[in-house]
N, C-alpha and C positions, 0 to 999 in steps of 0.2 A: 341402954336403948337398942330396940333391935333394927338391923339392918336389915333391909329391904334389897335383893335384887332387881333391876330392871326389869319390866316387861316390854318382850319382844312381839309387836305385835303381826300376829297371821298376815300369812301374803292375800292379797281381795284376791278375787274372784280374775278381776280385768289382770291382775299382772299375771296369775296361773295362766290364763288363755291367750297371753302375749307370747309368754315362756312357751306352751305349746304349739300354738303357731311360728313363734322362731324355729324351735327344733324340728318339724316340718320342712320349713323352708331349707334349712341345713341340709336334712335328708335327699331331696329332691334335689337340691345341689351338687351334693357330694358325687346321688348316683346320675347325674348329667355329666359329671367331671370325669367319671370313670368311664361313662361312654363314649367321651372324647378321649379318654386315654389308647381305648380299647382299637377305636375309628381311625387315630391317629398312625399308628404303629400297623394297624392292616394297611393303610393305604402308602405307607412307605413301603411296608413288602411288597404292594402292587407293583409299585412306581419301579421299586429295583429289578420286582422282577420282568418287566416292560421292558428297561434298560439292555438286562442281560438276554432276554428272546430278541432285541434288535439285534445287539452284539452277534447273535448268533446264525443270524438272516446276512449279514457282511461277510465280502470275503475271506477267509482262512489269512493270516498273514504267515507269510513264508518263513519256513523255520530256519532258523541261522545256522549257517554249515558250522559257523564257530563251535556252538553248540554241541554238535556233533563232533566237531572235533574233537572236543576236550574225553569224548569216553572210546572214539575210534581216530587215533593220528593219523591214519594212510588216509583216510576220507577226503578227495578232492572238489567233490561234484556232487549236489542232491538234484534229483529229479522227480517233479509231482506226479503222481500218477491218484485215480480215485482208489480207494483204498474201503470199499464197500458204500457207506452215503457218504464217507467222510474224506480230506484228502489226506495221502502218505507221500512216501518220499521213498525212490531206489537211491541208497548212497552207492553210489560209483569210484574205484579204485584210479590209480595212475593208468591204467589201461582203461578204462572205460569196463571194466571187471564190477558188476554187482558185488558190495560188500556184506550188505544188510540191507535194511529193512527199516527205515523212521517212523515212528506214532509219535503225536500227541495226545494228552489227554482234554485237552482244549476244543474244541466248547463239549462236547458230550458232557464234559464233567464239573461243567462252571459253577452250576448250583449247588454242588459239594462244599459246603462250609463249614473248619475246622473249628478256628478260635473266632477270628475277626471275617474271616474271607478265603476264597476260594484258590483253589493250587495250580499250575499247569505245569507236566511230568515227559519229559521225553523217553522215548520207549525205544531202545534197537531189538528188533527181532530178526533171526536166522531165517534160511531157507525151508528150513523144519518147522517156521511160526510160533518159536520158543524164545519167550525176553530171555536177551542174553547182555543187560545193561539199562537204569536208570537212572536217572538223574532231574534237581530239580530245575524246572527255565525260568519260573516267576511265581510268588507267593502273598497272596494278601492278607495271611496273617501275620503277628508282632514278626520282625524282623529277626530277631536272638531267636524266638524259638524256630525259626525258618533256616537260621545259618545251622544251628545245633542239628536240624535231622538233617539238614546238606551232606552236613561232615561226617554223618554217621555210617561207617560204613557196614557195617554188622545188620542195618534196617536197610540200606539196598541191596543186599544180597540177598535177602527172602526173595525178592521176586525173580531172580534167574533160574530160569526153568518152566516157570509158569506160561503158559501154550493160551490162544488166542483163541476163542469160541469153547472152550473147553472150563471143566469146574477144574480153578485151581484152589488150595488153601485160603481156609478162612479165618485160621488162627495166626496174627499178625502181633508181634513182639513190639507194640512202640516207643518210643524214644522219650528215659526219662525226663522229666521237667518240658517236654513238648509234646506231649501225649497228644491232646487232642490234633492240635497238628499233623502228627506222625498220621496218625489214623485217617484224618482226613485222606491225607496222598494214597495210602494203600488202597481206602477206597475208591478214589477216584482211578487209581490202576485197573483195580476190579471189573467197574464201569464199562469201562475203553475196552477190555482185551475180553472180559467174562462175559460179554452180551453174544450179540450175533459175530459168527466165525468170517474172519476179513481176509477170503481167500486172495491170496496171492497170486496166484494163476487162472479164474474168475473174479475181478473185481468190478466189474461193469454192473450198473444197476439195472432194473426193471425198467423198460420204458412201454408208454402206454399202448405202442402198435404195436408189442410184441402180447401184450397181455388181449387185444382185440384177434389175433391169428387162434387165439384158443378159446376164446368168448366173443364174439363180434357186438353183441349191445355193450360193451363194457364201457363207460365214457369217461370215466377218473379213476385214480386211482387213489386209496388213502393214506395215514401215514402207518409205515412198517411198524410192526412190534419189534421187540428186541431179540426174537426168535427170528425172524424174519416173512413172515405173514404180513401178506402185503391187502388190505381191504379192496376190494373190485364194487362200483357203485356205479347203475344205471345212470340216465341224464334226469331222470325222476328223481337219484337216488335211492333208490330201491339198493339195499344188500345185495351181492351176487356172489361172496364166498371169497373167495383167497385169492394166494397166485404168488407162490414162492420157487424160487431158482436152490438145487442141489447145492451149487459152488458154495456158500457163504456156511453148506454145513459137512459136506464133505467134497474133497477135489484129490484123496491118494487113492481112491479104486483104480488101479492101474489094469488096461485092457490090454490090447497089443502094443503099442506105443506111448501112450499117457492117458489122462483121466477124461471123464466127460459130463458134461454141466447140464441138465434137465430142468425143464419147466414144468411144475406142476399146477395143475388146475381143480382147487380144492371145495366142494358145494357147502352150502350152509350145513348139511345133514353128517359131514366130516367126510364123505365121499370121495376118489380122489374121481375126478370127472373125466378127467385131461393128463397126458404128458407127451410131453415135447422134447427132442431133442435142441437143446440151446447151443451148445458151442462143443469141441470136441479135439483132442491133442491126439487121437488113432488115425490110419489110414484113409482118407474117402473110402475108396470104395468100399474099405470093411463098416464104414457110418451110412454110408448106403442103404446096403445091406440090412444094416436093423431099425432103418427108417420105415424100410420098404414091406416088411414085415410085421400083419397087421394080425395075423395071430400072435405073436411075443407079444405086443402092446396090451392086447385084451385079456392077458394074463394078470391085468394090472388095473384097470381103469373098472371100475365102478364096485371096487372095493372098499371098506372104510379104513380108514387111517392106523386102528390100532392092530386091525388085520394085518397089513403091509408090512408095520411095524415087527411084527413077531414072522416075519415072513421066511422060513427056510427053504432053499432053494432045492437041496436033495429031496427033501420028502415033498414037494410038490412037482417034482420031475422037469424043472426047468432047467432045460438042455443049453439053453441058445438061441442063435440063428445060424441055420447053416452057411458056410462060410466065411462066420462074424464071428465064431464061438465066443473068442478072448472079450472083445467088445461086447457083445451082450448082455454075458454073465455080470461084467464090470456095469453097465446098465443097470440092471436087476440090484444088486450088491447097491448101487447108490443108490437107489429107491428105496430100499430098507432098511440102509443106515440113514437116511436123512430124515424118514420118518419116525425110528428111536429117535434121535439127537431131537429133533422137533419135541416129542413126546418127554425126552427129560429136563429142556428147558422150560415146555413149562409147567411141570414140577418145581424145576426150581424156584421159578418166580412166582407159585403160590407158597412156596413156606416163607421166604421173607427173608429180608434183612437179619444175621444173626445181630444179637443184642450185648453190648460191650461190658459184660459184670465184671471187669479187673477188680481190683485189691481196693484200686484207688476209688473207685467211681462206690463199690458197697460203702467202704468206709463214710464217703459222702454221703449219699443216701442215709446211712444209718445217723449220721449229727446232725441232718437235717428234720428226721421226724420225731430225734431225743432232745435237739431246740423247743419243737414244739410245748412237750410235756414239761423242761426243765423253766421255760417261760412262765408257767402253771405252778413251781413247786415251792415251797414254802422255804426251802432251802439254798433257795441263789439268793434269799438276803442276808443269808451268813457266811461267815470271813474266807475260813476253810475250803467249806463245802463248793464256794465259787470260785477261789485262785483254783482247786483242783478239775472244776469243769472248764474253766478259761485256758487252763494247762493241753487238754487234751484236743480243744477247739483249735488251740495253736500248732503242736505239734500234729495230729493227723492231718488238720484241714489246708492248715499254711505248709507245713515243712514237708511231709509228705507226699500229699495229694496236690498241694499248689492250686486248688480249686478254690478261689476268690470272684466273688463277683465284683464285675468292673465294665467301666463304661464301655471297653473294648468291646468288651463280649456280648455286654445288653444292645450295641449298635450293630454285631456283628449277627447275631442270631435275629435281630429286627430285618436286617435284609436277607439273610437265609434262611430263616424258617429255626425253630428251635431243633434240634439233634439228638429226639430221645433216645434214639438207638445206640449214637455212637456215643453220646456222652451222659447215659441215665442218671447218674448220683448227682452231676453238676445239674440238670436238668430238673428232678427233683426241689435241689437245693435254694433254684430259681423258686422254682412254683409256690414253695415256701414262702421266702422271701416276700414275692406279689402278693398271693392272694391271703397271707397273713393277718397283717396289717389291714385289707379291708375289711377284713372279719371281726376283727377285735382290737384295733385301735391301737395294737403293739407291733413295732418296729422290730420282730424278733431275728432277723441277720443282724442289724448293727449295736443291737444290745447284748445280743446272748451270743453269736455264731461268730464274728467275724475275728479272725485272727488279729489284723491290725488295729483293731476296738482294744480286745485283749491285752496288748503290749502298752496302749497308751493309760489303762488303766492301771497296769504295772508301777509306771513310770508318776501315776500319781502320789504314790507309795515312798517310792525313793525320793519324790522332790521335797516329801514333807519332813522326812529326815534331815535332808541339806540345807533346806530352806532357814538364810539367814535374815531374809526381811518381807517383812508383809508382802500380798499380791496389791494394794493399793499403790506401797511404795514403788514396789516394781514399775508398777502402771506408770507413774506420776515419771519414775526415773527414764523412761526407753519411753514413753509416748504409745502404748503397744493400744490404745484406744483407739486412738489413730490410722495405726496396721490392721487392725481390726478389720476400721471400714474397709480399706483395699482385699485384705485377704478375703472378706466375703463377695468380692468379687469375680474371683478366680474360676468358683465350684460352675459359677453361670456362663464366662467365658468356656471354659472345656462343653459342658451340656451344649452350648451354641455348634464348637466344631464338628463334636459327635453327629449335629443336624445335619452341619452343611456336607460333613462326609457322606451322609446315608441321603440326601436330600438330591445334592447335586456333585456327586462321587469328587470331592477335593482328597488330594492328598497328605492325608494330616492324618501321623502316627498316632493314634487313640492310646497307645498300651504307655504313650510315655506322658500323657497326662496325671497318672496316677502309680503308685509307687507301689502295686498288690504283684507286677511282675518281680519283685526283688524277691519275692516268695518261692522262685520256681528257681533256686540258688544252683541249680545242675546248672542253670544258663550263663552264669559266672556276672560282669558288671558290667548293668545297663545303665541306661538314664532314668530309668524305675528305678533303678538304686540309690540314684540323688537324690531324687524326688524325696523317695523312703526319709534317706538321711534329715535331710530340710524340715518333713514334717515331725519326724519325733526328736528333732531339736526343738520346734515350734511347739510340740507338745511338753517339751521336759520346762519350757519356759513359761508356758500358761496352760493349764490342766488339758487334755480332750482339744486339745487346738485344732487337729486335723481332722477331725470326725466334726466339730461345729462349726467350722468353718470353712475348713478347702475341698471337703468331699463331696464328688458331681453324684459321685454311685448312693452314697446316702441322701445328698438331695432330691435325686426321684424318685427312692423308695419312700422317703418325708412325703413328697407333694402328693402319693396315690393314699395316702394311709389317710383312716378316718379319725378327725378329729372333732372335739367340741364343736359348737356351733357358733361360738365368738372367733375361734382359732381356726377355725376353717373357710371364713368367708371373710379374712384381711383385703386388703389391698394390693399385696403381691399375691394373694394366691388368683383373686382376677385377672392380675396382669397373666399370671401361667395359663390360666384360663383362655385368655385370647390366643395368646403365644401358641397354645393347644389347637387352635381353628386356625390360624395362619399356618402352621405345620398341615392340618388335614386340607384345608383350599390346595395348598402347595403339590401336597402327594398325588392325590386323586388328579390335577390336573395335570400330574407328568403322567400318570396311568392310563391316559384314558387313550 
């Protein structure tokens, strides 16, 4: 007798057009949820960066002589003085003897964010305006990689030498297993000491009645570049051109007795309009002398800036002023060099940021867009072909390079902006990661890229070997159904304090919620090393334990990633949903 299979009959019409309207609604969900992801994380950067421009608008807190103590012992006494917009410090000896010279890098360089958070750097500089001693005062990234460049003394010696308004070295050596770190501080040195020149001997700013003696409609004034170009703006605001001081870009033209400090007055057309004698270390009467001298002056005034610049004084026969020779020529000499130094700062600051391609950072870069295609290849489902890519994931990406992503760092680049400069390959590696998974529905960091994935996958290997009784018996034996529910609790608690860190600046160590520090093994043992420990115990005892259950970093890679349209619109992921708009009401309304 023949057997008959079933027939399966056709989906109607009405459930196709249910199915398609479900997937619809999914669609339109999913990209609402990403425009809340998108809304959310702008408006915490707002909020931080709200926080740190208040921070910055506060008074200066006084630097601690201790501080200084520890790189200069004779140092009894600091005293404030302005220090170009910013304020510095004369350290003073047991005589009341000038020692040095105190900078911080604070606040000019607050927004400089390494791993987690931004650095602040004390600076001694000589009478010659040459760091000669740094050190670190406080750091808001992980704490191990913060002690490790402390101690390093091989990375503060680079910068002894390095001169104040001048290009120094951009080739900086950082500090293994704290790299991003390291780098961060240098640049924040860079910052502070490479912008506009913080003369010593002119430190007093612009004030706006000096700026009205050379322009009388002038009625504000704007904020300085880093060159020192200061904007002059009518009561209309109308543009009126410049209005920068020599001091800030040269103050060793030595005339008869010392240097002299000049006001220039610069037109929208690059013009210099104006110059003034501002303040002066020569004789009166020989400053007299070349005030009073209204032909020298017009040697000078309504010529353009790159003129000046190339200005030689022999071949245009400028003698002086009779009388003032020494003075004059030393006049002349600062107008020319401060119109160079103008002219190659900003140079400088159209080329840019150099870009950090170390060893470390290609290596990264390059597993991140070989994730990509290896996601794609027909051969990560066999045995071999995947322990040797899982091999290489671990050893370059983990042991090497120490570039894991983690909640530290996804909270720490949320409030400072991402670091593709200084950190491209980890930068990269993010980008991946995010916009992956919305693309094609694959998880490809915690599947294919992530070192600690790797190792737990190992270990599922060796437990099958050892394993002397069922995973049910196990269950039944230890209750671990039970642990279950708590452990999945965990990944939500950390995501919570990661908020309330970036939200409402609490103190809570991010790097030790998660065990991806124990990766950067130069750091020696932290409490990322226990963590570590805890969860690939928790993994040797039930498969992939730490990646399904305890990990924050792969639950918010999970929550952006697109999924079916049954799997995407649970119940918790509503709840996230909300959680998502209570994060944006929250941000926006600390920004505003």
């Amino acid at each position: 007798m023949k057997r008959l299979l079933p027939v399966l009959d056709a989906p109607s019409m009405t459930e196709k057009s249910r199915r398609s309207s479900t997937k619809r609604l999914g669609t339109v969900a999913y990209a609402l949820r990403i425009i809340l992801v998108v809304a959310a994380v702008l408006g915490m950067h707002a909020a931080a960066s709200r926080r740190a421009a208040i921070a910055r608008l506060r008074p200066q807190a006084a630097l601690p002589l201790s501080s200084v103590q520890r790189l200069l012992p004779a140092a009894v006494n600091l005293e404030p003085f302005l220090l170009g917009a910013s304020k510095g410090y004369k350290v003073l000896g047991p005589a009341e003897e000038e020692l040095a010279f105190a900078l911080s890098t604070s606040p000019e360089a607050d927004n400089i964010i390494g791993y987690a958070g931004p650095n602040e750097v004390l600076l001694l500089v000589d009478h010659r305006q040459r760091v000669t001693q740094a050190s670190l005062l406080r750091s808001g990234d992980t704490a191990e990689h913060a002690s490790q460049v402390e101690e390093s003394g091989r990375f503060w010696r680079q910068f002894e030498g390095w001169s104040l308004g001048k290009p120094n070295s951009t080739k900086i050596d950082g500090v293994s297993g704290a790299t991003l770190t390291s780098l961060a501080i240098a640049e924040a040195i860079q910052l502070r000491i490479g912008g506009q020149h913080q003369s010593l001997r002119f430190p007093d700013p612009i004030r706006l009645q000096e700026a009205q003696t050379l322009l009388p409609e002038v009625d504000r004034l704007g904020v300085p570049s880093r060159g020192g170009l200061i904007p002059l703006f009518s009561a209309t605001d109308e543009s009126l051109g410049w209005i920068a001081r020599t001091g800030p870009l040269v103050d060793s033209e030595e005339g008869y007795q010392g240097p002299t400090e000049l006001l220039l007055l610069i037109g929208q057309d690059q013009v210099l309009k104006n110059v003034k004698i501002r303040r002066s270390y020569d004789n009166e009467p020989y400053v007299g002398y070349v005030k009073q001298e209204y032909s020298f002056w017009s040697r000078f005034k309504g010529r353009s800036l790159a003129d000046l610049a190339d200005l030689d004084l022999e071949r245009e026969g400028i003698e002086g002023v009779s009388g003032a020779t020494m003075t004059s020529l030393a006049v002349a000499r600062t107008v020319a060099t401060s119109l160079q130094r103008l002219q190659s700062q900003a140079e400088q600051q159209s080329v840019g940021r150099r870009w950090n391609w170390s060893l470390t950072e290609i290596m990264t870069a390059a597993l991140a867009l070989a994730g990509i295609l290896w996601s794609r290849s027909p051969w990560r489902g066999r045995l071999w072909p995947r322990r040797v890519w899982q091999l290489v994931c671990f050893v370059l990406l983990g042991l090497l390079a120490g570039n894991l992503l983690s909640l530290a760092l996804l909270a720490g680049w949320t409030r400072g902006g991402v670091p593709f400069q200084l950190a491209p390959g980890l930068s990269l590696l993010l980008t991946v990661a995010v916009i992956w998974p919305i693309l094609t529905k694959e998880n490809v960091y915690c599947d294919h890229l992530c070192p600690h994935g790797a190792l737990q996958q190992w270990l599922i290997r060796c437990r099958s070997r050892n394993a002397t009784t069922s995973p049910n018996a196990a269950n039944q034996r230890w209750g671990i159904s039970v642990i279950n529910r708590l452990l999945t609790i965990t990944p939500y608690v950390a995501i919570a304090a990661a908020l309330a860190w970036l939200l409402f600046d609490w103190p809570i160590p991010l790097a030790w919620l998660e065990p991806f520090d124990a990766y950067s093994w130069r750091v020696g043992l932290t409490v990322s090393s226990l963590v570590w420990l805890v969860g690939m115990s928790l993994s040797y005892w039930r498969p992939m334990s730490y990646c399904r259950l305890l990990c924050p970093t792969g639950k918010v890679l999970d929550f952006i990633r697109r999924k079916g349209s049954r799997r995407g619109h649970s119940p918790s992921s509503w709840l996230g949903d909300a959680v998502l708009i209570l994060i944006l009401v929250t941000a926006w309304w600390q920004s505003r």
